[in-house]
N, C-alpha and C positions, 0 to 999 in steps of 0.2 A: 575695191581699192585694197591691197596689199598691204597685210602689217605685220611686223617681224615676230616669230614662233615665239619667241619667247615676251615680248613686250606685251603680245597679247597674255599670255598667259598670269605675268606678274601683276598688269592691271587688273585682271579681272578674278584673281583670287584677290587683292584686295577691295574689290566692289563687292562679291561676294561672302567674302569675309566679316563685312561688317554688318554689324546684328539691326542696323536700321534697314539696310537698304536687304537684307537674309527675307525679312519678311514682306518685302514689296512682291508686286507681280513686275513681271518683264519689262511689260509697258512704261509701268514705276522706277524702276529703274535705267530705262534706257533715256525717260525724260530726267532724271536726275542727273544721269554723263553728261546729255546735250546741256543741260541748264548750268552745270559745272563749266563743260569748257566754254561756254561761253561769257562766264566769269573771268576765266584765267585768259582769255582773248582780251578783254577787256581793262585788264591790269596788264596784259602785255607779256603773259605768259605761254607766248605761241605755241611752244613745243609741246606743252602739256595739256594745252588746248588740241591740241591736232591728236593726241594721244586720245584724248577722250572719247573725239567723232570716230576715231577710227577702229575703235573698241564697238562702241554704237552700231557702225554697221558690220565689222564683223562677227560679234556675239550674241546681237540682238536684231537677226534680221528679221525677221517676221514683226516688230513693234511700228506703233507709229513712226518714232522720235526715226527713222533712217532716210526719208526722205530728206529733213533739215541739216541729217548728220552731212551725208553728203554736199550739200549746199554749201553748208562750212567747209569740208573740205575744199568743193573748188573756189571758195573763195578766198581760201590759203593758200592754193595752188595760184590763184590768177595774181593777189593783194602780194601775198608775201614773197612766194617763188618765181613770181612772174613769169611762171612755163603755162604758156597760152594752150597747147594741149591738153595736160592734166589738168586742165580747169576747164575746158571744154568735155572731157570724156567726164567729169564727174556732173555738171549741171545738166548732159545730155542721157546721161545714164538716169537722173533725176527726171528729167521732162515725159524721158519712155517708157519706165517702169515705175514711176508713182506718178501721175498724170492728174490723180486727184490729190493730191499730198497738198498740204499749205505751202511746202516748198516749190511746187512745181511752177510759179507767177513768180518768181524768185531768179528760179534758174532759166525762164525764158529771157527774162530781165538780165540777169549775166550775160547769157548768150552774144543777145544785142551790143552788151558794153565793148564784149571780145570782140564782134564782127566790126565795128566801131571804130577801134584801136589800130587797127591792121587797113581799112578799109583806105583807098587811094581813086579809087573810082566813083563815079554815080554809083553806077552797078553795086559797088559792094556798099553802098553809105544807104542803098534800099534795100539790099541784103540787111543789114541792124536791124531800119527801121519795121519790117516784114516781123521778126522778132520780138520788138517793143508793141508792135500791135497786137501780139497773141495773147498778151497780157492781158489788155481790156476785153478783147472777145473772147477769149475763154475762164477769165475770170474776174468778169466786172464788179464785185466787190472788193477783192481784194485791194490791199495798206500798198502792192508793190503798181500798182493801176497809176496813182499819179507823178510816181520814181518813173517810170516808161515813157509819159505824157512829155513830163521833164527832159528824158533822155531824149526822144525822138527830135522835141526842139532844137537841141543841141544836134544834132544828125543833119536837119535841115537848115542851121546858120552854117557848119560846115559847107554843103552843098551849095550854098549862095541863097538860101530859100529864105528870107529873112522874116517875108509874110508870113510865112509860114510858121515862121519858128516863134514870133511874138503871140502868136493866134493859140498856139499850145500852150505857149507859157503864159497867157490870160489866162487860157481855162482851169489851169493848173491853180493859179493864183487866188482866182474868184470861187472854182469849184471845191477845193482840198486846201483851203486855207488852213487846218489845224496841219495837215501832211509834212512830213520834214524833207519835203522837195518844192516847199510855198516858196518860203525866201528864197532860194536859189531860183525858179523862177521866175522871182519878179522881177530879179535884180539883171532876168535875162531878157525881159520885154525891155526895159531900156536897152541893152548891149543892140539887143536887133534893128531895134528904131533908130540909134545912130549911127548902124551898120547900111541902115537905107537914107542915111541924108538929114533923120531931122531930130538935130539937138535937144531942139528947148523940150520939145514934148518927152526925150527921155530923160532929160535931168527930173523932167515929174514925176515919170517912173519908179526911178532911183530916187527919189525923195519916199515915195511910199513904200519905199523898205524898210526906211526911218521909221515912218509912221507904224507903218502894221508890223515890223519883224524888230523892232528896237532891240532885243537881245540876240537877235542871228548875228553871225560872223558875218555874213552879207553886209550888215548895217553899219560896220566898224567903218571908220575911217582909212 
């Protein structure tokens, strides 16, 4: 990813510059950018956030932290700029050349979102799900495993598959209950079930949002 001569250069005399981060190793420092702009993402400080990642992988490509860096990018590229390419070349640039990275279940997981978005066909709504599934089979422990499970359901209530899509989002539910793709989930086993005809048993559903997610946005009125 491209980042202008001199921006690199002024961030990274002041990373540099400074006597805490002077004595890190690379590593240490490239997970301090990531860990920075994902602060200033977080308060809403997008540009300085994008500044960080992009410093990340072009200064410190050889560290861990460039896998993630990326990831944040295209998902600044996909969230903020909403340009479906630059967010596809950076989670695919992810997927091919750090393949072991903690990001790479991440950027599968984008993938899917992107193919998703665009998708108007069966064909392209099993194109996503093809992606959501590489998640689990290549990397079944990973935190982005039941974000996939969750997405896929949603792929298959698109497509009319509602069995389908209630069955993922049990698993999801019962299996990754601490996961922050539970509630949304559960709240989508009802949607399916009254998508196939039967009320009363989803309003149970949607009651056990209540129950189990009382504090999710799910649960709000």
């Amino acid at each position: 990813v491209a980042v202008p001569r001199l921006l690199h250069l002024l961030v990274l005399l002041l990373v540099l510059g400074s006597p805490a981060l002077a004595q890190e190793s690379p590593d240490d420092q490239a997970r301090r950018l990531l860990e920075d702009g994902r602060a200033y993402r977080a308060q809403g400080k997008l540009k300085q956030a994008l500044d960080n990642f992009n410093i990340v992988v072009a200064s410190f490509a050889s560290t861990d932290s460039v896998g993630q860096a990326l990831l944040e990018i295209g998902r600044y590229r996909m969230e903020v700029e909403k340009d479906a390419e630059k967010a596809r070349a950076a989670f695919e640039q992810v997927a091919k050349q750090y393949p072991r990275s903690d990001a790479a279940p991440g950027a599968y997981h984008s993938l899917g979102l992107l193919a998703l978005q665009r998708a108007t066909t069966t064909a392209e709504i099993d194109d996503a799900l093809a992606q959501f599934a590489r998640v689990e089979t290549l990397y079944p422990t990973s935190a982005w495993v039941p974000r996939s499970l969750q997405a896929s359901a949603l792929a298959h209530r698109r497509a009319g598959r509602y069995a389908e899509a209630a069955d993922l989002n049990r698993r999801v539910s019962l299996e990754y209950p601490a996961s922050d793709a539970a509630a949304a989930a559960q709240f989508e086993i009802g949607q399916a079930l009254a998508l196939q005809g039967q009320p009363r048993v989803a309003m149970e559903e949607f009651q056990q949002v209540r129950n189990r997610f009382p504090q999710s946005p799910w649960a709000q009125p």
